[in-house]
Backbone bond lengths (Angstrom), bond angles and torsions (degrees), N, CA, C in turn:
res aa  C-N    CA-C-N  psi(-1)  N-CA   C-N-CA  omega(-1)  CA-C   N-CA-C  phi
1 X - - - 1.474 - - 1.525 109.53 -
2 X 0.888 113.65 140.45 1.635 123.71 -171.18 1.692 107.63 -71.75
3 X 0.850 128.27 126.55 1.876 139.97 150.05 1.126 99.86 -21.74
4 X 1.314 129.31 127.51 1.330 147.97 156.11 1.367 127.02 -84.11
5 X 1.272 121.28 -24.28 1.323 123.70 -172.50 1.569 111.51 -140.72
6 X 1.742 103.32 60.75 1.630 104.95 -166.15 1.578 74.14 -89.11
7 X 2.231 74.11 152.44 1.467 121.46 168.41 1.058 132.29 -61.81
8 X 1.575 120.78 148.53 1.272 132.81 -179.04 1.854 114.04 -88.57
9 X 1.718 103.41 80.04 1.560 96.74 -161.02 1.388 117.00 -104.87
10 X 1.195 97.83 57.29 1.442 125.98 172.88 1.823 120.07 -138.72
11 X 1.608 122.99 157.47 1.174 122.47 -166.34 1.528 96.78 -129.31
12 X 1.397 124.07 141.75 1.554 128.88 173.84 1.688 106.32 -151.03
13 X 1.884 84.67 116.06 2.324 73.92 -173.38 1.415 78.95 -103.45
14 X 1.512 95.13 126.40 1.250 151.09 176.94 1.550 93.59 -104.86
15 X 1.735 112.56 160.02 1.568 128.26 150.83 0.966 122.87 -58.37
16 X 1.463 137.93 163.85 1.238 145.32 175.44 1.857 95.98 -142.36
17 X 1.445 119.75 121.14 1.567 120.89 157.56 1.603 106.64 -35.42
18 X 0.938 122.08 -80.05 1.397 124.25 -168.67 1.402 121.15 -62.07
19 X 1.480 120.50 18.65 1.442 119.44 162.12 1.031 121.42 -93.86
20 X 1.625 102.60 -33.34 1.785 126.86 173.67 1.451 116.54 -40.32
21 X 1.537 115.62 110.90 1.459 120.27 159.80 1.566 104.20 -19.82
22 X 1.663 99.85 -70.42 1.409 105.88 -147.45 1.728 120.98 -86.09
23 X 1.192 98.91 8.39 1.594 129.69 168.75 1.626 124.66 -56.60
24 X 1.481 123.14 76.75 1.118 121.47 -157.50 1.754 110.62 -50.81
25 X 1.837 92.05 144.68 1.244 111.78 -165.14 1.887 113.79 -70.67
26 X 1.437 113.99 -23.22 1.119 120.13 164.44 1.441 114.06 -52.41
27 X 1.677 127.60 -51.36 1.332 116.73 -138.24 1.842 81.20 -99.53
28 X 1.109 127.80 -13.11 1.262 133.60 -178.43 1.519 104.52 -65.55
29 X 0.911 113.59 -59.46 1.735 138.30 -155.69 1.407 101.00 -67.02
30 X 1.969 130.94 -39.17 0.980 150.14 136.42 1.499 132.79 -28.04
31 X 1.486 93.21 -52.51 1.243 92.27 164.94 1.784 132.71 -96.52
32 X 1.433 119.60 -1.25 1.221 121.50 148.75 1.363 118.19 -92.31
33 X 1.395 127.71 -4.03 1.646 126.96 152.81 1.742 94.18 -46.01
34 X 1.356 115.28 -86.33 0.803 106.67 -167.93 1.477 156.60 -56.39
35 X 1.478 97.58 -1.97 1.374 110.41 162.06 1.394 126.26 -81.59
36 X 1.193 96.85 -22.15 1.566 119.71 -173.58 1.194 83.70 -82.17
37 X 1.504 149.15 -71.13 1.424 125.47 -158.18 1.665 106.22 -54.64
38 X 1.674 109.67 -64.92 1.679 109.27 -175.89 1.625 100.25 -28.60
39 X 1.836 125.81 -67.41 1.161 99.23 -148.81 1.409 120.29 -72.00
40 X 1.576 115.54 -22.44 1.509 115.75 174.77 1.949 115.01 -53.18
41 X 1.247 100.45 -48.55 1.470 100.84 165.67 1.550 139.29 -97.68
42 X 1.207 108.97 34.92 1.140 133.56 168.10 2.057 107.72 -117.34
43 X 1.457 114.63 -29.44 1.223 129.20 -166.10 1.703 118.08 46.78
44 X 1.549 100.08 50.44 1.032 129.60 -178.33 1.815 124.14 -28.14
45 X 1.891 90.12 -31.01 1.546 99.74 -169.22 1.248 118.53 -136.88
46 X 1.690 103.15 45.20 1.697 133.96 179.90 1.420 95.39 -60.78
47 X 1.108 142.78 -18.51 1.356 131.53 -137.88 1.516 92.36 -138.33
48 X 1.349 130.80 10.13 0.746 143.66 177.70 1.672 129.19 -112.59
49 X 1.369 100.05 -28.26 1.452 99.87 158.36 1.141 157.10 -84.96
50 X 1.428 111.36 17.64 1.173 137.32 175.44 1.594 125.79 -85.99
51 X 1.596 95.08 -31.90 1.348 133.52 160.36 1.544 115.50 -67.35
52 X 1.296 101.04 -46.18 1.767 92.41 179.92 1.378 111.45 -77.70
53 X 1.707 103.79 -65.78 1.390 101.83 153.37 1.495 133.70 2.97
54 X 1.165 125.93 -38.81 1.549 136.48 -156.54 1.662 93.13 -114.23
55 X 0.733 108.31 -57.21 2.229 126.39 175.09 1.881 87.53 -33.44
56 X 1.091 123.07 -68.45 1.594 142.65 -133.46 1.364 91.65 -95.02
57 X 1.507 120.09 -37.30 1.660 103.39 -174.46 1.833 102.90 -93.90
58 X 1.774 110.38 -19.54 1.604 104.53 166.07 1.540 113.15 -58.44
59 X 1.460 114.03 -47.38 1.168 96.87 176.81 1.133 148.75 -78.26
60 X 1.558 102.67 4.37 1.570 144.34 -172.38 2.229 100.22 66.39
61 X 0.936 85.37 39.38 1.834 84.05 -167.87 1.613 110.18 -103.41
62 X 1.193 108.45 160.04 1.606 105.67 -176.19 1.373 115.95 -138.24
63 X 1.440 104.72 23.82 1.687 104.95 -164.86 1.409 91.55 -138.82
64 X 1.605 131.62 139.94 1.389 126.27 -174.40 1.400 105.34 -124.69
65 X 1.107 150.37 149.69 1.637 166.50 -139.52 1.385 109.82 -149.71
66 X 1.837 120.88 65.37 1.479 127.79 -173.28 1.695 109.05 -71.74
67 X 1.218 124.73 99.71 1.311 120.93 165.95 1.644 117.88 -90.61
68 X 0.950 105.04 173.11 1.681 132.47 -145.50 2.276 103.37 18.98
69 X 1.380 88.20 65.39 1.799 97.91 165.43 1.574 113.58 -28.19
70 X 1.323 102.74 -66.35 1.609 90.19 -151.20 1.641 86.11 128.80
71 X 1.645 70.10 -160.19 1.836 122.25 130.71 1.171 127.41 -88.18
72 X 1.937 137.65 14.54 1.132 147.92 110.95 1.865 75.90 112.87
73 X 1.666 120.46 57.73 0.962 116.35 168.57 1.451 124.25 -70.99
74 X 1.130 134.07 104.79 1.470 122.95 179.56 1.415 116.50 119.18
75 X 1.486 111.66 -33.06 0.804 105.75 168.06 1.923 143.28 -66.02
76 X 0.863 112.60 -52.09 1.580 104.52 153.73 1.484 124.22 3.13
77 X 1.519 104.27 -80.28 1.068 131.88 179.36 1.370 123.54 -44.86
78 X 1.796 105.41 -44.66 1.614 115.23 176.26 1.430 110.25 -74.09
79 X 1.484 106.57 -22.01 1.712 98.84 177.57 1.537 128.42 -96.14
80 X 1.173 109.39 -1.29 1.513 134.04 153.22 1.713 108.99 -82.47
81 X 0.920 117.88 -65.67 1.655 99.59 164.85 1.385 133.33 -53.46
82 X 1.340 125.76 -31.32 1.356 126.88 -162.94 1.730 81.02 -103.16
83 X 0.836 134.39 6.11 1.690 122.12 170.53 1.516 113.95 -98.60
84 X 1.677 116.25 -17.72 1.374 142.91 -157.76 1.997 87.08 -94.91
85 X 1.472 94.06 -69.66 1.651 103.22 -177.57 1.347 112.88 -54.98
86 X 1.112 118.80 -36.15 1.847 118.39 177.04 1.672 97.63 -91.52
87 X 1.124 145.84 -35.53 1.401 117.04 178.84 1.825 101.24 103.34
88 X 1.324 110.62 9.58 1.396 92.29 -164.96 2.034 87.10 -157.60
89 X 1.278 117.81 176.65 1.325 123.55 -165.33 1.774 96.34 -105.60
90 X 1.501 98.21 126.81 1.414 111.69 179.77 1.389 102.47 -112.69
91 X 1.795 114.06 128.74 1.183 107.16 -162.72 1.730 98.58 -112.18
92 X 1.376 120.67 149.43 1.399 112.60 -156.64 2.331 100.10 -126.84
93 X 0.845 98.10 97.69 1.460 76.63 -172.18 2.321 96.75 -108.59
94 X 1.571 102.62 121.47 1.074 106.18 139.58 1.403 173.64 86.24
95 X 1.074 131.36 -3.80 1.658 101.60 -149.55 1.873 91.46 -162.62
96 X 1.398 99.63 146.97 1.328 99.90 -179.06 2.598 105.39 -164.52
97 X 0.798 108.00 145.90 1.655 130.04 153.26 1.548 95.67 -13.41
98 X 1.184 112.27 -57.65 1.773 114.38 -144.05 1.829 99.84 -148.40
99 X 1.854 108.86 52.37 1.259 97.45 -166.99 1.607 138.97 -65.91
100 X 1.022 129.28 138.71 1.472 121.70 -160.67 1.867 104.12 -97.94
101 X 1.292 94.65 104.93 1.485 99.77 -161.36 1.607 101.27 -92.46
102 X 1.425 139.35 33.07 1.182 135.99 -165.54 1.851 94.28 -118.27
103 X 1.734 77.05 -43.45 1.847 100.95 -177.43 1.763 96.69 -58.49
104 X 1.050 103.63 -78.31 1.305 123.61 -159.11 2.066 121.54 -43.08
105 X 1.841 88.19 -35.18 1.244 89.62 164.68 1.410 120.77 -81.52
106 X 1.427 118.83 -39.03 1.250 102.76 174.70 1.529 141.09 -48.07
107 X 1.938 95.77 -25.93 1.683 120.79 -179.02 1.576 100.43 -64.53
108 X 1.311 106.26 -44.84 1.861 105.29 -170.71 1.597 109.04 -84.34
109 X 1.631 109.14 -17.72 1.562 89.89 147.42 1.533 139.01 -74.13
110 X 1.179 102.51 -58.72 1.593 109.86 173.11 1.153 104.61 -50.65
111 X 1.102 148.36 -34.33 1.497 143.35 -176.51 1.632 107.66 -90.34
112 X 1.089 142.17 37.79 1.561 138.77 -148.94 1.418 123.71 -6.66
113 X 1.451 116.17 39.85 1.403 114.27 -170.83 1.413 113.51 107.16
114 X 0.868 135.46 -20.59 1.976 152.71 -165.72 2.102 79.50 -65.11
115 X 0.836 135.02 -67.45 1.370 126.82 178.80 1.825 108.17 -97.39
116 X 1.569 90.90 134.09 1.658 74.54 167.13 1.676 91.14 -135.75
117 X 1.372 128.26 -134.28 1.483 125.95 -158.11 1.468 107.24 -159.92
118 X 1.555 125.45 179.08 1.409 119.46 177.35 1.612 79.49 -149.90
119 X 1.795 104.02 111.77 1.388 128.59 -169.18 1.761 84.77 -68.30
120 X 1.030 151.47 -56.11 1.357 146.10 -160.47 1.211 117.93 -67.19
121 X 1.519 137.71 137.40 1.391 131.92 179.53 1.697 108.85 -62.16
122 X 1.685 95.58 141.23 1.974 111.84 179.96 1.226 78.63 -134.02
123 X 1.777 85.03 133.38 1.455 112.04 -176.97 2.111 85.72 -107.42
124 X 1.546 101.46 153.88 1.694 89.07 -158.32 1.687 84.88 -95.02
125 X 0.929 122.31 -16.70 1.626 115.09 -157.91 2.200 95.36 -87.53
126 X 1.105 97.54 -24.28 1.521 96.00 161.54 1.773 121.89 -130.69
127 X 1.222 102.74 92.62 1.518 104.26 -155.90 1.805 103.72 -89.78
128 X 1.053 118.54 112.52 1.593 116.80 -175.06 1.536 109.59 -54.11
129 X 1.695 95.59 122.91 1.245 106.62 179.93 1.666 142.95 -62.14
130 X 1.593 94.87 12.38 1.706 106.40 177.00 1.876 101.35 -92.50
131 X 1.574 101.65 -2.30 1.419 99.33 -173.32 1.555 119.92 -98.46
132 X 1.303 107.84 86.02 1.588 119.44 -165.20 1.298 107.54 -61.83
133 X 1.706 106.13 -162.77 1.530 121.81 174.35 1.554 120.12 62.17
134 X 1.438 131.86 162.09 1.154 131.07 168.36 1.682 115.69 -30.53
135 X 1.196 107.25 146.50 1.355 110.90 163.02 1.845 124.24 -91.72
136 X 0.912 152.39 147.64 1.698 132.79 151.47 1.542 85.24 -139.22
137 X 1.610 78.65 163.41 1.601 111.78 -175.26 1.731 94.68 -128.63
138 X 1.615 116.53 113.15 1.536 95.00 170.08 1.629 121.65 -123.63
139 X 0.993 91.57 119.78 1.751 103.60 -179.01 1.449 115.65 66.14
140 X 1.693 103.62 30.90 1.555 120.32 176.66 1.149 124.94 -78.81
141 X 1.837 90.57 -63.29 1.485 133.19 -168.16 1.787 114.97 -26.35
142 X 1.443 102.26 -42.58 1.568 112.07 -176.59 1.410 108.69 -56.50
143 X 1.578 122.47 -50.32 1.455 132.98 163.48 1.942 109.46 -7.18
144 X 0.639 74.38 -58.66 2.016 102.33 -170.90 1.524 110.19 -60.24
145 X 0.861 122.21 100.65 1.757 111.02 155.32 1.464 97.15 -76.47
146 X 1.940 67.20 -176.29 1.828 89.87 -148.88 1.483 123.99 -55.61
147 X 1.745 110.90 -17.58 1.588 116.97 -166.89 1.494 90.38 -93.88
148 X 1.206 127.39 7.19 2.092 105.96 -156.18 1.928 67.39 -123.40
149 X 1.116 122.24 -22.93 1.452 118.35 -174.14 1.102 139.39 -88.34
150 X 1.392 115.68 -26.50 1.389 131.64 144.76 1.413 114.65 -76.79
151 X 1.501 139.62 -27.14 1.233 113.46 158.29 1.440 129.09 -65.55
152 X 1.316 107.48 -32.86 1.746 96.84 159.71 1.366 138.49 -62.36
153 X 1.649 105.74 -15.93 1.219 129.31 153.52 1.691 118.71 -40.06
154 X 1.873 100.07 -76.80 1.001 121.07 -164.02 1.956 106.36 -86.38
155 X 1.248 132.38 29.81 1.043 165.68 161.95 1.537 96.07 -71.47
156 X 1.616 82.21 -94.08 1.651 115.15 -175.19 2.026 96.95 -25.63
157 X 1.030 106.11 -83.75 1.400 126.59 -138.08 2.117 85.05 -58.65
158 X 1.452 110.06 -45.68 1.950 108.24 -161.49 1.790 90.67 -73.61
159 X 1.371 119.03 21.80 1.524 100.58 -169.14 1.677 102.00 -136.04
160 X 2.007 77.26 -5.40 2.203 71.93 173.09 1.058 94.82 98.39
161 X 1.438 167.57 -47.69 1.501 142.17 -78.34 1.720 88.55 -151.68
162 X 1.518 100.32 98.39 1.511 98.32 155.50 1.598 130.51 -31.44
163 X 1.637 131.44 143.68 1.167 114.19 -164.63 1.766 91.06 -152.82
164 X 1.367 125.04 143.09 1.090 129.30 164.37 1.411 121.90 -124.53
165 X 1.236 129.56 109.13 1.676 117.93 168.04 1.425 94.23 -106.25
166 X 2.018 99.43 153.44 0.759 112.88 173.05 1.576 95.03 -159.89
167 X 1.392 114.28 146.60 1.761 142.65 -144.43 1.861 82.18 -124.25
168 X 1.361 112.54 134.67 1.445 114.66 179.40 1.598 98.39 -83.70
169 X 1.232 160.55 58.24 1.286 120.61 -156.37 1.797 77.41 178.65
170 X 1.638 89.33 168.52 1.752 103.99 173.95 2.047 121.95 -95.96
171 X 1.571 71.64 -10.90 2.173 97.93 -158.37 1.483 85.42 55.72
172 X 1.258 137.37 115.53 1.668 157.88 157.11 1.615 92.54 -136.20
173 X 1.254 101.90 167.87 1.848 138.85 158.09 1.277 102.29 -84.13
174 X 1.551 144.16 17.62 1.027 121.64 -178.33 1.598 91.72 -140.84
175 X 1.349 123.77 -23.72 1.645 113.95 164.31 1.659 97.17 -68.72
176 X 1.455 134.35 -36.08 1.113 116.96 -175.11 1.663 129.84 -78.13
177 X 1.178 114.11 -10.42 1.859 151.27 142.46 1.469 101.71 -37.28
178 X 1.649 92.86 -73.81 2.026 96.40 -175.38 1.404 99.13 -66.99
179 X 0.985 154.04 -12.80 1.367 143.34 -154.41 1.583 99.07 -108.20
180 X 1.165 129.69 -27.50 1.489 139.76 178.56 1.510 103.56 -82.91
181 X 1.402 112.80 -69.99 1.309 114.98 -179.34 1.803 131.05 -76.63
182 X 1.315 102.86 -32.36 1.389 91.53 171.73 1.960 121.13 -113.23
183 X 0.955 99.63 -12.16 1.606 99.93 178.45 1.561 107.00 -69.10
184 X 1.474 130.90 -7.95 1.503 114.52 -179.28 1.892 103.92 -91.24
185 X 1.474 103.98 -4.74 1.500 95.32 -171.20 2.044 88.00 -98.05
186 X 1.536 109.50 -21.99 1.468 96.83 -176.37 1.371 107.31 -77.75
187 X 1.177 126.68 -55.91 1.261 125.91 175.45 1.815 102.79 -29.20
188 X 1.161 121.78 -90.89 1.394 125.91 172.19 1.814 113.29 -12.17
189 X 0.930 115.36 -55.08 1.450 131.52 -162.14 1.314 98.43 -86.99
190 X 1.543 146.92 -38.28 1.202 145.60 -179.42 1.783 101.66 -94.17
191 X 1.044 123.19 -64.87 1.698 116.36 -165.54 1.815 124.66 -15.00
192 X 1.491 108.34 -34.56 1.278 113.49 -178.78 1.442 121.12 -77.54
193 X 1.407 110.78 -2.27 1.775 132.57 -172.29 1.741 106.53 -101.67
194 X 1.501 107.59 -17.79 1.633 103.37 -175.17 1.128 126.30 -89.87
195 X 1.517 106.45 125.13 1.651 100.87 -165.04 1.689 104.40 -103.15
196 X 0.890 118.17 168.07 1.396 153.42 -27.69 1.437 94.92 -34.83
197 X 1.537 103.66 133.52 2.022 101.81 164.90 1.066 112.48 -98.62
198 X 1.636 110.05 160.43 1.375 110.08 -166.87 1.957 104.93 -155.16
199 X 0.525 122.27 123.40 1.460 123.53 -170.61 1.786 100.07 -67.72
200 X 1.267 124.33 -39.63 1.344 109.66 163.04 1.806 133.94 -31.95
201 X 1.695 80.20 -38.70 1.779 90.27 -177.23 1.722 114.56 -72.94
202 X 1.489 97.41 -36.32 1.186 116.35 -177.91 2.079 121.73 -50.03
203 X 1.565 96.57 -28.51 1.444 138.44 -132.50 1.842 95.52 -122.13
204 X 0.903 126.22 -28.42 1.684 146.72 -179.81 1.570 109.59 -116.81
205 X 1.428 114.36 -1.09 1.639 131.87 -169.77 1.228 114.78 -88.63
206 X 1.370 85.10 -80.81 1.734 106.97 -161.83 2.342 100.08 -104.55
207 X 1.286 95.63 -27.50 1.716 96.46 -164.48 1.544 103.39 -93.70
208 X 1.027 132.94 -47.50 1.747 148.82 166.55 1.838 115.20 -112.70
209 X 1.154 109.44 56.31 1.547 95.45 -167.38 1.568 106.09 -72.18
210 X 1.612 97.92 108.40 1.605 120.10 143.73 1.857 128.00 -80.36
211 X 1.069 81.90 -39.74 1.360 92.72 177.11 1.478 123.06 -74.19
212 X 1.443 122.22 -47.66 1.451 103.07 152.73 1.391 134.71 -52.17
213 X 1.102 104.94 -28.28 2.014 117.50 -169.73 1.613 86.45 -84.72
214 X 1.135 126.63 -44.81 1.987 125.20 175.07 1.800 105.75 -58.10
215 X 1.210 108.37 -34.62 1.466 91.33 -160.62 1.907 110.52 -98.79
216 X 1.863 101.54 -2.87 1.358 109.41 170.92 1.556 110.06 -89.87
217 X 1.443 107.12 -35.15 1.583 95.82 165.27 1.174 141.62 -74.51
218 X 1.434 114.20 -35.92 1.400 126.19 158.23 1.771 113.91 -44.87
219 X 1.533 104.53 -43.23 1.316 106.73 -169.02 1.402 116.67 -71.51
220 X 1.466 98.41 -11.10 1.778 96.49 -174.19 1.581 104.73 -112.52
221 X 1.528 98.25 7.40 1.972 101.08 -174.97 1.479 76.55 -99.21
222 X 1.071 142.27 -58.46 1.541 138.70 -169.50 1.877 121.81 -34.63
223 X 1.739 101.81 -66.37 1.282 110.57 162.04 1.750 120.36 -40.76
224 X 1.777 101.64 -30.93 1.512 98.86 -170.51 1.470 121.82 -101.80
225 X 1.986 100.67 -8.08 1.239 83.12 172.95 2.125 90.48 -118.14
226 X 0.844 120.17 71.70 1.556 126.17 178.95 1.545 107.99 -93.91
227 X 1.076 141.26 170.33 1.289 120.86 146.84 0.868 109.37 -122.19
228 X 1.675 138.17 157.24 1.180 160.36 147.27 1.247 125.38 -14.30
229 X 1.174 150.39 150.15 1.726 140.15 148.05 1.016 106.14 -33.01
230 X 1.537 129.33 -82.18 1.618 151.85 -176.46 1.578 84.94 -13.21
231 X 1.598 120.63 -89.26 1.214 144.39 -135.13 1.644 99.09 -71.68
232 X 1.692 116.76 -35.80 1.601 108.10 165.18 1.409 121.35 -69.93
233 X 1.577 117.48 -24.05 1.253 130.96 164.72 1.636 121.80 -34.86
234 X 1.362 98.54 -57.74 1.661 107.71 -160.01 1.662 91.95 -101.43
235 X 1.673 136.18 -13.70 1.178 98.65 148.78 1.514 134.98 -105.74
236 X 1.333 95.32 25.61 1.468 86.05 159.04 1.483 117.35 -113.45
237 X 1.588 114.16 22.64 1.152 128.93 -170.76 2.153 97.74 -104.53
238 X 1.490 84.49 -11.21 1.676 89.14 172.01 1.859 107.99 -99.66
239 X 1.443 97.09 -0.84 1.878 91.02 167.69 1.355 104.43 -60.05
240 X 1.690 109.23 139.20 1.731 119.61 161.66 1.467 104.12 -97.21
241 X 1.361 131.92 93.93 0.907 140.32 168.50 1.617 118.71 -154.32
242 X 1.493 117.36 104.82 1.677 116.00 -171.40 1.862 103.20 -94.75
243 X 1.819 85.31 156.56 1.531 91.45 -163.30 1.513 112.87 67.63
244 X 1.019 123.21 35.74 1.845 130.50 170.08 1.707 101.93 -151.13
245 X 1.512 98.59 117.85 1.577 119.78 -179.45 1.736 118.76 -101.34
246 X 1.340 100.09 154.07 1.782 97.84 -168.61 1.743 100.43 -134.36
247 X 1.325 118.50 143.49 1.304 130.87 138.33 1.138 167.51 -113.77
248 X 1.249 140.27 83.48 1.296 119.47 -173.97 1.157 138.24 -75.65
249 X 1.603 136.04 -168.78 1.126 142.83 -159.62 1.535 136.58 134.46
250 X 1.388 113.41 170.96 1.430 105.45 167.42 1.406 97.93 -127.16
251 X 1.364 107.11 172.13 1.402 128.61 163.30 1.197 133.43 -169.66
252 X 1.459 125.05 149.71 1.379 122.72 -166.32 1.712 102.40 125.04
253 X 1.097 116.33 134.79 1.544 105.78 168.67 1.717 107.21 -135.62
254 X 1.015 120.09 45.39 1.445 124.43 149.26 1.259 126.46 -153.44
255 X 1.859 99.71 151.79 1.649 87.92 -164.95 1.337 135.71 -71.00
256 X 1.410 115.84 139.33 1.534 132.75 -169.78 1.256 125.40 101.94
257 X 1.588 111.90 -6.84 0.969 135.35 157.66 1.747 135.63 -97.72
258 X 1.139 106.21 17.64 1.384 131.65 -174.50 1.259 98.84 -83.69
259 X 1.618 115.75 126.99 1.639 130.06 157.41 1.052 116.83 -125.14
260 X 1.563 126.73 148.61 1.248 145.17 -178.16 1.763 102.05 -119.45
261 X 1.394 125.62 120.54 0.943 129.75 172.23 1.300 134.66 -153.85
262 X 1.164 114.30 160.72 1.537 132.56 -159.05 1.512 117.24 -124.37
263 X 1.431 130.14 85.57 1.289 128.54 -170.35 1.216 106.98 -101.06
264 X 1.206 125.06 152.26 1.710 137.95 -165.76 1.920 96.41 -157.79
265 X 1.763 98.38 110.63 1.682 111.99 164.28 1.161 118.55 -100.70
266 X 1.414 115.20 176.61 2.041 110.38 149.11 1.417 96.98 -94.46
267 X 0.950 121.19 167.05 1.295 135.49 174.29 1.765 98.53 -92.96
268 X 1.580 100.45 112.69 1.355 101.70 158.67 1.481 142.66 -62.16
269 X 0.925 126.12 165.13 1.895 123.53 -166.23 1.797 102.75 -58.00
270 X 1.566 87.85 -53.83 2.001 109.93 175.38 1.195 126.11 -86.38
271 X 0.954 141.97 60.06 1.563 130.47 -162.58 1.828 101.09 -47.20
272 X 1.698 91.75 147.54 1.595 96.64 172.20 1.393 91.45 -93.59
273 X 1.809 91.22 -172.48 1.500 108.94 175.70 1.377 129.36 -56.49
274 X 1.582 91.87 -157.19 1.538 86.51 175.35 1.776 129.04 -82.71
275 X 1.231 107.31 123.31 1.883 100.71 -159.48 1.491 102.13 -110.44
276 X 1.272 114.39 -152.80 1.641 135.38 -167.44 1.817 92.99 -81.77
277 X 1.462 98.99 -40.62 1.930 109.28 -148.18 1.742 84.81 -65.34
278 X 1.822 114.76 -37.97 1.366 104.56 -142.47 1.690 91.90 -106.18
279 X 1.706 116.51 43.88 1.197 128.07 175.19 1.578 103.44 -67.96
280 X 1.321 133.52 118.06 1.052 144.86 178.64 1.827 105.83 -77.46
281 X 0.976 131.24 21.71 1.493 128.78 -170.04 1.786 84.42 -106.69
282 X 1.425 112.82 150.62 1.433 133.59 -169.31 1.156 91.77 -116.54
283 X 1.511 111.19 151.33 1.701 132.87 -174.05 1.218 96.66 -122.16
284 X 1.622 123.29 162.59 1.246 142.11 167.08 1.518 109.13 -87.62
């Protein structure tokens, strides 16, 4: 029987609205609200914590260092689960280029502090070294060509600092299908549910929609400029750094729950057993 949901195994950096200097900060802010709601209630990056999970107890660490946030979509959620699965409180702080401090406070309220933020711009490819704990990148990484992407790579690895990215998505022809055809009726149908509310969103929505027309193009420049396992494989297979290990892969097998990811350790003194990282199954 034929594949239903073949891959997109190719890369094209394309624009993104929300990279743009000159890209107003309203219709931006709107449109990573709303991703951040889909992925928290979708639990976009179920398939993903098993993976971090494993990062955080190699390094024996309990505090994680999220660069380029967003609007810190998803996250919440992963730090209430991965605190549930480990038995113990995982503390998540933060941090992004262009931080969205509307987002960010609201996360460290609703969460009583369990996330908090670093109000100052972190550039990821030089991450200030008072900023401990795991690193992740979520559903950023694509942003980046290949030279701004391997230095955040090769960051990670000369500084010690465990690092996980992970891409919510499969890159298929058929998330980019749903993304044409059905995300303009979800967007519509969800916007009035996202909190913090704001009549701006309301106002860029339904009366001038920028924000839908921002979050279908972005969404289909994203899928197109993502990269692959394969393609995170071999550049982080160009990191110069010995005694520092990398993985790729996907995981997840249902839709919306699809991750693409890229893990990078130190190699401990002892290696443990056999884990998730030292899964012998090959990715495309």
């Amino acid at each position: 029987m034929a594949y239903k949901n073949p891959p997109l195994n190719f890369r094209l950096q394309l624009f993104e609205f929300e990279d743009q200097h000159w890209f107003p900060h309203v219709i931006r802010q709107g449109m990573l609200d709303f991703l951040r709601f889909m992925i928290s209630k979708l639990g976009a990056y179920e398939a993903a914590l098993p993976l971090l999970q494993e990062l955080l107890e190699r390094t024996r660490q309990r505090h994680i260092t999220d660069l380029c946030s967003g609007a810190g979509g998803g996250i919440a959620v992963v730090q209430r689960q991965l605190s549930q699965r480990m038995g113990t409180t995982v503390h998540v702080t933060l941090s992004d280029l262009y931080p969205n401090l509307g987002a960010y406070s609201y996360l460290q309220q609703t969460t009583g502090g369990m996330l908090d933020f670093i109000p100052e711009p972190v550039d990821a490819t030089a991450v200030p070294d008072h900023l401990k704990g795991v690193r992740t990148i979520f559903s950023s990484f694509h942003h980046f060509p290949p030279r701004v992407a391997k230095a955040i790579l090769q960051h990670a690895a000369s500084r010690r600092a465990a690092i996980g990215i992970y891409e919510g998505a499969s890159k298929s022809w058929l998330e980019l299908l749903l993304l044409w055809t059905a995300f303009p009726v979800i967007i519509l149908v969800a916007t009035p549910f996202i909190r913090p509310f704001r009549f701006s969103r309301l106002f860029f929505t339904y009366i001038l929609p920028l924000i839908p027309l921002g979050i279908i193009w972005d969404g289909t420049v994203s899928l197109l400029r993502m990269y692959t396992p394969r393609m995170l494989q071999q550049m982080a297979d160009e990191v110069q750094e010995p005694g520092y290990s990398w993985r790729s892969g996907k995981a997840g097998t249902r839709m919306g729950k699809h991750v693409v990811y890229l893990i990078g350790y130190p190699d401990p003194e002892d290696e443990p057993g056999a884990s998730i990282l030292n899964d012998p199954k090959e990715y495309a």
